[in-house]
C-alpha positions in Angstrom: 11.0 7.9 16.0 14.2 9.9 15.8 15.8 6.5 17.1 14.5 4.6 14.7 15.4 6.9 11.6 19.5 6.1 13.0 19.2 2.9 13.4 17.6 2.9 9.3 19.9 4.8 8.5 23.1 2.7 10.2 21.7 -0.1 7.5 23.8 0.3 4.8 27.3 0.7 6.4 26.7 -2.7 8.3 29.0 -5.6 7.0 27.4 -7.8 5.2 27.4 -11.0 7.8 25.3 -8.4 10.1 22.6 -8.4 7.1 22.9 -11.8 6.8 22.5 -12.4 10.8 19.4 -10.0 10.8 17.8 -11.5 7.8 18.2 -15.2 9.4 16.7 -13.5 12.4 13.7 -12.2 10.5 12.8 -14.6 8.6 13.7 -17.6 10.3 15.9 -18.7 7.5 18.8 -18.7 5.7 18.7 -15.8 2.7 18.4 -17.4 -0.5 21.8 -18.1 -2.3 23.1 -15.0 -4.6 20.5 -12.2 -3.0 21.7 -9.2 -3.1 23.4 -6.9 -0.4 20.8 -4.2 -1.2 17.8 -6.9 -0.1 19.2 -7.3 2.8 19.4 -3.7 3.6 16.2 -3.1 2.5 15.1 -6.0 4.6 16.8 -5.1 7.7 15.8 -1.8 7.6 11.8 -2.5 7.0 12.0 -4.9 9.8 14.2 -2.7 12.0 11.3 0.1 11.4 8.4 -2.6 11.9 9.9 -3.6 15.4 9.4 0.0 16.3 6.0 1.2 14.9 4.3 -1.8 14.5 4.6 -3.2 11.1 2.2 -4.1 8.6 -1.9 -4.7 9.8 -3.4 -7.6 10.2 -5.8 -7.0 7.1 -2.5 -6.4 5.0 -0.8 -9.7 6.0 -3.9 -11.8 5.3 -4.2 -10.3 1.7 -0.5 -10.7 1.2 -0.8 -14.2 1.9 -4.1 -14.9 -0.1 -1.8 -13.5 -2.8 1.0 -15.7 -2.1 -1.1 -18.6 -1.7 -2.8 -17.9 -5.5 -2.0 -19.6 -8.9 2.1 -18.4 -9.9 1.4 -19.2 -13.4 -0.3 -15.9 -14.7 -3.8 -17.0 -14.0 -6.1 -14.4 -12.4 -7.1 -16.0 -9.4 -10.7 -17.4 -9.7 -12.1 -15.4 -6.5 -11.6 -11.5 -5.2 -9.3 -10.8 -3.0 -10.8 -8.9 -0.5 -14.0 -7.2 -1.2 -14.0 -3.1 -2.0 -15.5 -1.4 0.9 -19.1 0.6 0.3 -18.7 3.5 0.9 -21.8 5.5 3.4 -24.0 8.0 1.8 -22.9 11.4 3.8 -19.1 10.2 3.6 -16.7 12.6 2.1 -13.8 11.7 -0.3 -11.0 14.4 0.1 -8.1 14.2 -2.8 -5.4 17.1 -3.7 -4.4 17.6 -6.8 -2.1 19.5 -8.7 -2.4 22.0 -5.8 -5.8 22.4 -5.4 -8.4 20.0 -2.8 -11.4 18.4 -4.2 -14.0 17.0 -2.1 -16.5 14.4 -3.1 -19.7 13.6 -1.2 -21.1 10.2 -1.1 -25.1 10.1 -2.1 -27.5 7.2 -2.3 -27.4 6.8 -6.0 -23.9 8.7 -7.1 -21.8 11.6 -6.2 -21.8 14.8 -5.5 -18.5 16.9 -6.5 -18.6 21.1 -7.2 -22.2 21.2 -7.3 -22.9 18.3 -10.1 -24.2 15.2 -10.0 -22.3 11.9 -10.9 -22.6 7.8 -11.4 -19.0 7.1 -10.5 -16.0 8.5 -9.0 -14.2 7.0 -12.2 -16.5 10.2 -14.1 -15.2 12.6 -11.3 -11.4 11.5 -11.7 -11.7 11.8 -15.4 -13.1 15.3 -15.1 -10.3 16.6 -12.4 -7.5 15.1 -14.3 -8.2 14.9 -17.9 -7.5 11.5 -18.1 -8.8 8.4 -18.0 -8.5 7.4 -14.2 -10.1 4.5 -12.0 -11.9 6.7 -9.1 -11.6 4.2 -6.8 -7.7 4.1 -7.3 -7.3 8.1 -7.8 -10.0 8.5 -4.3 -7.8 6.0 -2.4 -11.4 4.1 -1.5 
């Protein structure tokens, strides 16, 4: 990894036909006319990084390109993207927050979080923060 971090970090004092050369290389293309020197730093050193550890999943590039592929012109798509997971009765939900680790159980019917029962982990994320949360989204589920 340590490699990897000098080779990120060698990005931004590379001349600019270097970025260029590496984004042509990436992308199998030309970058578009006016981008900036910063994008091609950032771009170079994502893919520099994704060459070493792997790069994005297999789950993540087909949702990026469902998104890509959907309407440009504001519209909501007509279909979900990707379905959210359920999650098992018995599972645990783990979050820390301001310091201090909560821990939700899945049940059958609702959750279980510091001895009370609740419908939704939006109710559980409103009652931890104060504020009005999505559970799902503050969970990472």
């Amino acid at each position: 990894m340590g490699s990897v971090l000098h080779r990120t970090d060698a990005v931004p004092g590379l001349p600019r036909e270097e970025l260029v050369d590496a984004w042509i290389k990436a992308h199998k293309g030309p970058p578009p006319k006016g981008i900036s020197r910063r994008l091609l730093e950032y771009s170079a050193a994502y893919h520099e990084q994704a060459r070493a550890l792997g790069g994005l999943k297999p789950t993540t590039r087909r949702k990026l390109r469902q998104i890509a592929a959907s309407p440009a012109d504001g519209d909501k798509p007509t279909t979900r993207i990707g379905k959210r997971k359920q999650l098992a009765p018995g599972s645990r939900l783990i979050r820390e927050w301001q310091g201090r680790t909560h821990t939700v159980e899945v049940l059958e019917a609702g959750f279980l979080y510091d001895g009370q029962r609740y419908g939704s982990l939006s109710e559980i994320a409103r009652f931890i923060t104060g504020a009005r949360w999505s559970g799902p989204r503050f969970f990472g589920t």
